[in-house]
N, C-alpha and C positions, 0 to 999 in steps of 0.2 A: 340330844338323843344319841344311843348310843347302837351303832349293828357291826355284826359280827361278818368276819371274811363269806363265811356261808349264808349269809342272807343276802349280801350283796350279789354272791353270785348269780343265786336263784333270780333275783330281781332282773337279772343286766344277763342271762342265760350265760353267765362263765362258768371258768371252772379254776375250782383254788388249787393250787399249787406251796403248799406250806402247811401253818396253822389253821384251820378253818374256823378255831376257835380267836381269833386275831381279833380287837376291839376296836375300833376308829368313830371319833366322834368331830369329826373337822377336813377339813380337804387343804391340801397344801403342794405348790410345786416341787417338782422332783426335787430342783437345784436347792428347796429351799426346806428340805422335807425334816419333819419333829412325830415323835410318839404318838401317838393316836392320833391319825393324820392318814387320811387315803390318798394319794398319787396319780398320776397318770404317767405314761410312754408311748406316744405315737409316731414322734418325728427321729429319727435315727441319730440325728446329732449327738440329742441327749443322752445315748443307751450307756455313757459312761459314768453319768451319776446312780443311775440303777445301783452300784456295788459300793456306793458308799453312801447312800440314802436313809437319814433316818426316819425315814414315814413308815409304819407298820403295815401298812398295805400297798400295792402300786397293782394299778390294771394297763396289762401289757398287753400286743399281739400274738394269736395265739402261735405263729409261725417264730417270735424271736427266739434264737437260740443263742443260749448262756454260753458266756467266754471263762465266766468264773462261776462258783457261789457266792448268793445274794443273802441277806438275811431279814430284807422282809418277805412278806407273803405276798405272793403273785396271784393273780388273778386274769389267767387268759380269755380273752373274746375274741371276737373275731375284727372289733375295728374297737381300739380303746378308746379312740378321741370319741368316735360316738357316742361309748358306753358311758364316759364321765358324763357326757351333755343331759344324757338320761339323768344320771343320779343327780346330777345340780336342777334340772328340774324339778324331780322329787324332795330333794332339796329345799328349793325356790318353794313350791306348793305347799310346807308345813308352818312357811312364816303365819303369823296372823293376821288375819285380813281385817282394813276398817271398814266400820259402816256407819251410817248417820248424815244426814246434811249439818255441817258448822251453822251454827247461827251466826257467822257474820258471811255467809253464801249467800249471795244474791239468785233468786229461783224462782222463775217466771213463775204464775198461778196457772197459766196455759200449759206449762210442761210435764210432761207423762216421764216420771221417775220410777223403775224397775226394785224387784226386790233385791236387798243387801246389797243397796249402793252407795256408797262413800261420795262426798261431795265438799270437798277442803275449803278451809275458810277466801273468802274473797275470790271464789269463783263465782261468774257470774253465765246464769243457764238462760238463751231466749225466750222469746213465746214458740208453741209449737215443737219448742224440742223434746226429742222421743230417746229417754237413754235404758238401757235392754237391763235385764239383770245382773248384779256382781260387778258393774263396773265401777273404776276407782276413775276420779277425777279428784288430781291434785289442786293444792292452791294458786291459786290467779290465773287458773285457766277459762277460755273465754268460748262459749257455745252459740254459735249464732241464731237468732231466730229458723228453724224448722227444720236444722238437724236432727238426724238419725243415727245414736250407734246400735249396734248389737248387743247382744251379751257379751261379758267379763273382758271389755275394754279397758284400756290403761292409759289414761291419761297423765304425764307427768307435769309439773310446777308451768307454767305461764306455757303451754300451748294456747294455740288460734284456730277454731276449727269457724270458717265463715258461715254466712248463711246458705241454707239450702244445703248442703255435700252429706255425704252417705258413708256412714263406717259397717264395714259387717262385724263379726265374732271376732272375740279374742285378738283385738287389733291393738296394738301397741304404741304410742305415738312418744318420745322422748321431750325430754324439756327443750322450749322456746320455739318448736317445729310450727310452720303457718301451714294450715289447709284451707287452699281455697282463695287464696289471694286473688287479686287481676291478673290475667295472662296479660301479657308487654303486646300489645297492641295500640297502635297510634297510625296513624294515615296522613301524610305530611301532606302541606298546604302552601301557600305564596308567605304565609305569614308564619310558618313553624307547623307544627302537627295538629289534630285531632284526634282526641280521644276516643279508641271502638269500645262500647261499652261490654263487658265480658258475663253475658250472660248465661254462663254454663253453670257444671258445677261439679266438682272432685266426688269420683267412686272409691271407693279403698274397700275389697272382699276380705272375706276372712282370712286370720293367721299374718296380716302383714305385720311386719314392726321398720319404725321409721326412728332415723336418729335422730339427736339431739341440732337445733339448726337446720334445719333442711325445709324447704319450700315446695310446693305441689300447687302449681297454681291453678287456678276452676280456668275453667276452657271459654272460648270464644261462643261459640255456641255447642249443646249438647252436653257431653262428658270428659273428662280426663278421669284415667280411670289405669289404677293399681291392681290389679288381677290376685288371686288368692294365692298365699306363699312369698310373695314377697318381700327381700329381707333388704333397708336401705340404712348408708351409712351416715353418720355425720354428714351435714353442709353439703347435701346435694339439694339441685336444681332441675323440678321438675318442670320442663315450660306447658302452655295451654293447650289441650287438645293431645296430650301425647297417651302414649299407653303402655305400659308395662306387661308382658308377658308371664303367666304363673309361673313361679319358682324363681324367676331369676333373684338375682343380687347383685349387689353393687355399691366399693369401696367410695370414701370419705371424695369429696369434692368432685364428682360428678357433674355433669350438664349439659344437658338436652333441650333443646329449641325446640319450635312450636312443630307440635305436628309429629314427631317420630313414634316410630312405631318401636317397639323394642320385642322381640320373641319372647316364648317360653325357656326356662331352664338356662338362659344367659349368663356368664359369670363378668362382670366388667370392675376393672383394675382402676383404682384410684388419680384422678382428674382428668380422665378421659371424657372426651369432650363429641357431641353429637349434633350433625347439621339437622335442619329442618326438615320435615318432611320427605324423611328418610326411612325404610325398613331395615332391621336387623334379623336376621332369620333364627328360628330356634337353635340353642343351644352353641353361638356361637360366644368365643372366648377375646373379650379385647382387654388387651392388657394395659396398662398402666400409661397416665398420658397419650394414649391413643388419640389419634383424630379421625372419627367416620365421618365422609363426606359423601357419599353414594350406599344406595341399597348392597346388602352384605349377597354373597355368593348361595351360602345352602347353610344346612345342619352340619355344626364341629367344624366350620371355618374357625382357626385362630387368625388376630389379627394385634400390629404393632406397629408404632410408630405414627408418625402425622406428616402427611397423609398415610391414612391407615393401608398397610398392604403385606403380605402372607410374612412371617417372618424369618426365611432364605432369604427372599428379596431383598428384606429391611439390613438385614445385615450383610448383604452383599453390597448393597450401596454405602456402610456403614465404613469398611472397608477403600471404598473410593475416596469416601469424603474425607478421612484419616490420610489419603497420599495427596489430596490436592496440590498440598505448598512444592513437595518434589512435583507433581506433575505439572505444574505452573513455572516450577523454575527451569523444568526441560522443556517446555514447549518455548520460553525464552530464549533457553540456547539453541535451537534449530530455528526458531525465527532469525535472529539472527546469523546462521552460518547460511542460512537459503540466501539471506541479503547479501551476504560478502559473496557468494557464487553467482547473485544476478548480475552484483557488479562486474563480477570478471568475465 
């Protein structure tokens, strides 16, 4: 399908800047841009492929100001990277959608299946499970007795949603992702452990999307529970009993012990790591391999490093730990010149 620089605009509230008559039927990176082909420019590194791009559209911000003439059409917004998100949505939305249960889907006689719902082969659906309308459930994925999704859920290839957990709307869940697992509970003994059996069970509201790998295990008792807006990356670990905050996010290798709390609107940085039975206060920023070990400060605390602490601090001691060897080798020679003056 093909829209013109002025349709886009109207859609995404821009305003064109060139041809409004410009044809794009494809989306292509700047670096990487060809003829019928819409673009983006958000991050300023790239503002130098801009003047030699051949993508026939590129949506920019509407504050960049040209060093040169361009010769595609521009299309100003007010935030471009958002405005692509839009159009790939719109995008995303014109694919075709399946519908049908596979006849080699296994589908309890007890389960309440929704209208235009897709159900791929050798997925197997409990008793009691309750899936909402428009949802897709790909192949080998596995519904445990008396689950609940929502409407237009998306289940990808060999997810695990256990028994009993709770999906709201338009939830997302990526290929091989477990919901609902045992939370790691065991009570050690003269003889090795005991197993606590984990009789809770994972919430997930609307709008969340979970990646591919990642775990969320059902709780000890009561809820583990994903708040609505939630966006998670790859090969995170959610442990039993924790909670997630609306809006937050959070990069590829994550993990959270039993019991943390995590605010709303949190941005947390890849393999950052969370003690137990901890709070994180809203909208605070942990960056990359972080270690939180205690309840965070307030709202718009950043934090770095392990142990997690403001980042002057971190890179004040970053600084010390970088002169050790000199300061080791002079604390040597005044060890020594104190001993050659006690002896005399």
């Amino acid at each position: 399908m093909e829209f013109t620089a002025r349709q886009i605009a109207e859609m995404i509230d821009g305003r064109v800047e060139g041809n409004e008559n410009a044809a794009v039927n494809s989306f292509a990176k700047i670096e990487e841009g060809r003829e019928g082909a819409i673009s983006f420019l958000s991050n300023p590194k790239y503002t130098h492929f801009l003047y030699d791009t051949r993508s026939t559209i590129v949506l920019v911000n509407e504050d960049l100001e040209l060093e040169r003439p361009v010769s595609a059409t521009l299309i100003r917004v007010k935030n471009a990277y958002e405005a692509v998100a839009r159009l790939l949505q719109f995008y995303d939305s014109m694919k075709p959608r399946k519908t049908g249960v596979d006849p080699l889907a296994s589908v309890s006689p007890s389960a309440t299946i929704g209208k235009d719902v897709y159900i791929g082969a050798f997925a197997c659906i409990g008793d009691g499970v309750v899936i909402g309308d428009g949802c897709q459930v790909y192949p080998h994925v596995v519904i445990g007795d008396g689950v609940k999704l929502g409407e237009s859920c998306l289940l990808y290839p060999h997810v695990t949603i256990y028994q009993g957990c709770r999906l709201g709307n338009h939830v997302t869940i990526h290929a091989g992702s477990v919901i609902g697992a045992d939370g790691f509970g065991f009570a050690p003994n003269t003889e090795g452990y005991n197993k606590i059996p984990q009789i809770g069970i994972v919430v997930i509201e609307d709008n969340v999307e979970i990646g591919a790998n990642t775990c969320v295990d059902r709780s000890t008792m009561g809820q583990t529970v994903i708040h609505k807006g939630v966006k998670l990356d790859n090969l995170i670990q959610v442990a039993h009993n924790c909670e997630i905050g609306e809006n937050t996010v959070m990069s590829a290798q994550v993990g959270m012990a039993g019991s943390t709390k995590i605010g709303a609107w949190c941005m947390v940085g890849g393999q950052a790591g969370f003690a137990g039975h901890i709070h994180v206060a809203d909208k605070t920023f942990v960056g990359a391999q972080c270690g939180v070990i205690s309840d965070t400060k307030g709202n718009g605390e950043e934090l770095i490093g392990s142990p997690a602490m403001n980042p002057r601090e971190f890179f004040k001691a970053v600084a010390y730990w970088k002169r050790m060897g000199d300061m080791s080798k002079e604390l040597r020679e005044l060890k020594k010149k104190v001993e050659e003056l006690t002896q005399k």
